[in-house]
N, C-alpha and C positions, 0 to 999 in steps of 0.2 A: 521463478516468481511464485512459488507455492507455497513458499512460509514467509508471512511480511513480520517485519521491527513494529510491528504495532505499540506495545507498549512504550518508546519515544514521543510517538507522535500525541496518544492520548495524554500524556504527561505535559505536555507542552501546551496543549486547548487552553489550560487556565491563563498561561500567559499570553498564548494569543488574543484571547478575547478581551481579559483586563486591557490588554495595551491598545485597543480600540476603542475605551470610553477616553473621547476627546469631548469638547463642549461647543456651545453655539447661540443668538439670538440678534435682537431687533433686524434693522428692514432686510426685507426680504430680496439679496441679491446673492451671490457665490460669495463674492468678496465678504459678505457681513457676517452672513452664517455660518461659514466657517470662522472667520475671526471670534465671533461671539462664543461660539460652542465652547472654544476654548474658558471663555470667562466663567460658564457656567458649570464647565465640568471640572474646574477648578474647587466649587464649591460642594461639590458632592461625595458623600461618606462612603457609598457603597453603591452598587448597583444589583439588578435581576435580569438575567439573560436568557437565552436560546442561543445555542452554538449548533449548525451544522455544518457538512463537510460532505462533499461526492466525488469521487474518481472512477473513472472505468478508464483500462487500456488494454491493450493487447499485443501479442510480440508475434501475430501469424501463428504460430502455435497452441497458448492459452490469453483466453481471453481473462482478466480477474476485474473485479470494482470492488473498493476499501466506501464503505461509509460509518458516520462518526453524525449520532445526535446526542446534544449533551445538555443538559439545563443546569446555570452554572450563578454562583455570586460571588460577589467578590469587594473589600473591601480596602480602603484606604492608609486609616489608620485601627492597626497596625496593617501592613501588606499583606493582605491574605487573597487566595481562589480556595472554591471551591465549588467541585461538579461533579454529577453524576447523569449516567446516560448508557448511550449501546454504542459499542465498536460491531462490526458486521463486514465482514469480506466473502464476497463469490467468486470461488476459482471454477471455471470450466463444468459450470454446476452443480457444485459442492457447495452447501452454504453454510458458514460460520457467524453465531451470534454473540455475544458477551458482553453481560452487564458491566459497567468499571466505574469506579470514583476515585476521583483524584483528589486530592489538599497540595496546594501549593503556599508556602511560609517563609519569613526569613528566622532563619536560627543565627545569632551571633552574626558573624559575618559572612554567613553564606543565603542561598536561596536553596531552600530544599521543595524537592515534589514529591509526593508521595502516590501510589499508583494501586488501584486494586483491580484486577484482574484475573479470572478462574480461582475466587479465593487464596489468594496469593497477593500481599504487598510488597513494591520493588520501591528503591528509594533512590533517587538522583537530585545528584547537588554541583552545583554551580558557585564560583565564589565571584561571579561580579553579576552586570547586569539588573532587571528590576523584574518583580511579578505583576503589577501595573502596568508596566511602560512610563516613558517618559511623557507624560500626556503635554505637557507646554509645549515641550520640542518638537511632537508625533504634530501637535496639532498645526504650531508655527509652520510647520514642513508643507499641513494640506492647505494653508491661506496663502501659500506659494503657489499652488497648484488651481487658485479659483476660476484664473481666468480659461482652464481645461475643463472646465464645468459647466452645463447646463443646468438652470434651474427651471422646471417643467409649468408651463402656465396653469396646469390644474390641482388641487391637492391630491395625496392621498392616502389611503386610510392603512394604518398598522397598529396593531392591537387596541382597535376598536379609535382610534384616534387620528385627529386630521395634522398629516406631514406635508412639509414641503421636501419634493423631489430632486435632489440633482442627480445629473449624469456626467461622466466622463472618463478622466485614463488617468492611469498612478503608473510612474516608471518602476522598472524593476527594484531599483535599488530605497526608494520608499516604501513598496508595497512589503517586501524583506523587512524595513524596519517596525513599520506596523505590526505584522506576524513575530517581533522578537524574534529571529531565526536567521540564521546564516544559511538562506536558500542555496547556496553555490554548494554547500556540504551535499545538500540533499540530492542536486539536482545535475553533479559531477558524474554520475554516470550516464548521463543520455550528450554529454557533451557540451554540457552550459556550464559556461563562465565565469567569471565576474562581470565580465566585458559584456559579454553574451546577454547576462543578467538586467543589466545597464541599460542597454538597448531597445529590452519588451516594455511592452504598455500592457496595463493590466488595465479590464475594464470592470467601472466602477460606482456603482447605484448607492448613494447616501441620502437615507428619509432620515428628516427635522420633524421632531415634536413643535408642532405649532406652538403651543402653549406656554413649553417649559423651554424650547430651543435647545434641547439634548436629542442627542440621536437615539435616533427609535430602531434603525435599519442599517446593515452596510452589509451590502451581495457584491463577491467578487466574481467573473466568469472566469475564468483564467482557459477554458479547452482553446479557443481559435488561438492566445495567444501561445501556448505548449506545445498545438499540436505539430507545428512546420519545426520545429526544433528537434523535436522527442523521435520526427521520421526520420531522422540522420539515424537514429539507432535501431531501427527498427521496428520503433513501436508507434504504433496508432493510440493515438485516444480519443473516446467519443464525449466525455462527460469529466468536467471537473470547475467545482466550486465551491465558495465558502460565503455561506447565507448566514447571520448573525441579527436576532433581534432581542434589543434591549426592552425589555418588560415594566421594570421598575425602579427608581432611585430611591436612595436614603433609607430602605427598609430592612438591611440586613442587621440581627447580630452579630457579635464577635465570632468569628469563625476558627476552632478550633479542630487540632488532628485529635484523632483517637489514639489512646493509650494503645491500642493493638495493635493500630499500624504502625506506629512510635520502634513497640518493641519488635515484632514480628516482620518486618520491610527487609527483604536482601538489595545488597546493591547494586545497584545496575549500572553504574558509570555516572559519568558526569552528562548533566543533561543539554541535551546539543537542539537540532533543525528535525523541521517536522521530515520526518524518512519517507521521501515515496517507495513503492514498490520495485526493487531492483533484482537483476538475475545473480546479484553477489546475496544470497537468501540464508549464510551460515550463520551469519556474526563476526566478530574480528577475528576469530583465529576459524582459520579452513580443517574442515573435519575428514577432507578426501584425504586416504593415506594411498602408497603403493598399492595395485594391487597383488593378490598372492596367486602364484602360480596354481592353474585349478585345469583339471584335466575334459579337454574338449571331445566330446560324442562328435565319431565321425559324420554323423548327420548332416552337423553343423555348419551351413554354408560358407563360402567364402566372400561375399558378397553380398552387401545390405541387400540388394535385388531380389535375393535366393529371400527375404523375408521370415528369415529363421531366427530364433533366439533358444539360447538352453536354458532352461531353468533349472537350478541341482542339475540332475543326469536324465532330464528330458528335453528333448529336442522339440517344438511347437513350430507349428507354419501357420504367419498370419493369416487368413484370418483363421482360430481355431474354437472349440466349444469353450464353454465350463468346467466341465467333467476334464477335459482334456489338461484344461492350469491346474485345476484340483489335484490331477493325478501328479502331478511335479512336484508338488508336497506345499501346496500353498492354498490357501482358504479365503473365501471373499468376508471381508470385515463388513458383520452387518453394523455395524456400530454406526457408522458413515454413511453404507447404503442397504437398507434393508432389501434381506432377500424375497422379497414381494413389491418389490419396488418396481413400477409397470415403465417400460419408453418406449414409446410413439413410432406409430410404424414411417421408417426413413430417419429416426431420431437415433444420438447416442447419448449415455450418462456415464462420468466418469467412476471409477471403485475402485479398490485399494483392495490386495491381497493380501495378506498376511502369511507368517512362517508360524513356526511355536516361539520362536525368539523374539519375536514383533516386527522382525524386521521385515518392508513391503514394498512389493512396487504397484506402479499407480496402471490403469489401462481404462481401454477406451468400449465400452460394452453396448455395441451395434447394433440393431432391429432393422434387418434388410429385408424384412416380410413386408405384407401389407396391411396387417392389423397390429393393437396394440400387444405388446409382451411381458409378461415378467424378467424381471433383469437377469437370471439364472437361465434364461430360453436365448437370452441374445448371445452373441459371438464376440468373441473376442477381437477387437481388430489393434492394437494398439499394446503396446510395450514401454514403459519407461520407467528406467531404474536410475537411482540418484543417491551418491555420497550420504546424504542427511536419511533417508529414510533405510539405509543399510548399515548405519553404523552399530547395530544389534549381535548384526554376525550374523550367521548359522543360516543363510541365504546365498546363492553362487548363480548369476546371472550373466550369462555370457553373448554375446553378439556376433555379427557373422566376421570372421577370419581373426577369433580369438580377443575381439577386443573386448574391455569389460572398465567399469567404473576403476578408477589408476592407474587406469593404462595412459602411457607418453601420450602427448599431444602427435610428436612423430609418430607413431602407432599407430595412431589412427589414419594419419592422414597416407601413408605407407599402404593400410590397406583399404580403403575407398578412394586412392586418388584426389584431384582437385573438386571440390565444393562448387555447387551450384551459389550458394549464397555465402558470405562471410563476413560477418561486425566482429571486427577487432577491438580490442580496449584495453587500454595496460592497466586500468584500475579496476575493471568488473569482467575482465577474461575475454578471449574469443569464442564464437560461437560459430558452429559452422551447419549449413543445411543442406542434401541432398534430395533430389526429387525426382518422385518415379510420372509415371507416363499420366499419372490421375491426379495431379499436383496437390490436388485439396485431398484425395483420398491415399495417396500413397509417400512414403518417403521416408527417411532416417535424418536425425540432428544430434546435436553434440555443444557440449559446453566446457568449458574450459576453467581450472582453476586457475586464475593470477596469479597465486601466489608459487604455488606448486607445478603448474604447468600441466598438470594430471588434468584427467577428463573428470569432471564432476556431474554429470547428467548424460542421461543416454536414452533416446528416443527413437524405436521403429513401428511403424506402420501400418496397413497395408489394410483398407475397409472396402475395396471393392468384392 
């Protein structure tokens, strides 16, 4: 989970939000207001929005949350989006910000999106489907759905203006057409379906512009409906939504891409479902190769227990200093975490060591005093090396009884025996977990290449 598909999912905002201006008006009942919306959103050239977006989850391991604010517009004729705003991801207290703008267009017979990102445009195109939405259909769909609707005895107020309130639940397989997205892509690694998809109820807050009978508001919560699914995989989530308020109608101009991104955009594939955060974290093709025979310091335990790992041709026992990784020929990247970077006494912050090749692994930097520390004074308690951040070279990370990132799945499990915990997946790998006697503070994990059967992450231990 430590590097997400980001760049899909902002690409895709434009069309999920266009394909939520449905329309609405006269009396004031579910039944009407949703039928009306449609009449009136029928009449409208363009729109002004706020798009936002919250995830947190956690897999017992690392906890991450992806969020997504964007102010977006979007017009009619011809079909255009366009947004700009921040994508923002916290892994394990690392925190990642980035400005992005998107343009979504039809070219000829295709839909293109255009994406910017750490200065960088990517370009994904689609040849069916709409950047709108089908607003008649989307809306027909929710004047089916009114009598699931409450509409709230009081008004209330969004951007400065008095709404009528309903409440209620959209089944899976509308809320997916809402979003333009084929949820089941996305959402096929935690073990949801079609069927599965079918099934949930999303729940579902739409504010009426009183006046103009266009929607002002649509908040989806989606966490309680996720979360009983997502624990088959083992992962928890605490937070996930999509809050969307419409600001203005009819005041857009023509919405054009820039020549820059026109010519400068690599492409990224054809553009698909918003990507939740999954532990298949490479891309389509898998970057774990074999690994190469590397020669093990007799130090080196046989067993995760022994809480040893070699780094080059030094042998460390969790927990160990600074100085100590340093000396194994690896240096704390302050780029990530500056080295005056203070954590809380009983607290930990994660960091990123570096080789001269770039290549790094990630660890867990402990403050078992009782005052506060410089991140350089804390211990080391935590090891983990992973396929993506080794693909540099010139790094040799080894585990106790010789195992190392490429090594057989048999291999491993050969030498640690059967697994305290184990999620299997034929699409996103197996994962296996061991646990020492300190459950939260002690233990070794392992993940699995699907495609390769190779171990592609490797994680030990040990912060008592």
């Amino acid at each position: 989970m430590k590097k997400q598909k980001i760049s899909v999912a902002i690409g895709l905002t434009a069309a999920m939000a266009a394909g939520l201006i449905s329309g609405c008006a006269t009396k004031a009942t579910p039944e009407n207001l949703l039928r009306d919306m449609q009449k009136n959103a029928e009449k409208t050239e363009s729109s002004l929005l706020n798009f936002k977006m919250e995830m947190a989850m956690g897999d017992g391991t690392t906890d991450i949350s992806l969020g997504m604010d964007m102010n977006m517009e979007t017009t009619t004729e011809p079909e255009a989006a366009h947004g700009k705003g921040t994508v923002s991801i916290n892994m394990g207290g690392i925190d990642f910000s980035a400005e992005t703008e998107t343009y979504s267009v039809q070219e000829d017979d295709e839909y293109v999106t255009y994406t910017l990102i750490e200065d960088q445009w990517t370009k994904e195109v689609t040849d069916d489907g709409e950047i709108t939405g089908e607003v008649e259909s989307i809306a027909d769909n929710m004047e089916e759905y009114a009598d699931q609707f409450t509409l709230a005895e009081d008004l209330v107020t969004v951007n400065d203006k008095e709404c009528f309130e309903l409440t209620g639940e959209l089944d899976g397989d509308l809320f997916s057409e809402m979003m333009q997205t084929d949820m089941t892509d996305s959402l096929a690694g935690y073990g949801i379906d079609e069927e599965k998809l079918s099934d949930m109820v999303f729940p579902c807050t739409i504010d009426i512009y009183k006046d103009s009978i266009l929607p002002a508001r649509l908040y989806f919560d989606m966490k309680d409906t996720m979360a009983p699914a997502m624990e088959d995989s083992g992962v928890t989530i605490s937070e996930c939504y999509v809050d969307m308020t419409f600001m203005e109608y009819d005041t857009v101009e023509e919405i054009t891409v820039p020549e820059e991104a026109v010519s400068s955009a690599t492409d990224s594939g054809a553009a698909g479902g918003l990507d939740l955060p999954q532990d298949d974290i490479y891309g389509d093709e898998s970057v774990v190769k074999p690994a190469e025979p590397a020669e093990q310091n007799s130090n080196l335990g046989d067993s995760w227990e022994s809480y040893t790992v070699q780094v080059n041709n030094t042998v460390l026992t969790l927990p160990c200093t600074v100085s100590d990784l340093e000396a194994a020929g690896v240096k704390l990247d302050t780029e990530y975490t500056p080295s005056g970077y203070v954590v809380n006494a009983g607290e930990y912050e994660l960091a990123w060591f570096k080789a001269d090749s770039g290549a790094a692994i990630m660890v867990d930097m402990i403050n078992t005093g009782s005052e506060p520390k410089e991140i350089k004074e804390c211990l080391v308690g935590s090891v983990c090396a992973d396929a993506y951040s080794m693909t540099q070279g010139g790094l040799t990370v080894i585990f106790p009884g010789g195992i190392q990132v490429g090594s057989p799945e048999a291999d491993l499990l050969a030498a640690y025996g059967e697994a305290d915990d184990v999620y299997k997946d034929e699409n996103y790998g197996n994962s296996y977990y061991w646990y020492g006697d300190d459950v939260i503070a002690s233990g070794f994990n392992a993940s699995i290449d699907p495609e390769t059967g190779l171990i592609v992450s490797l994680n030990i231990e040990n912060e008592g």
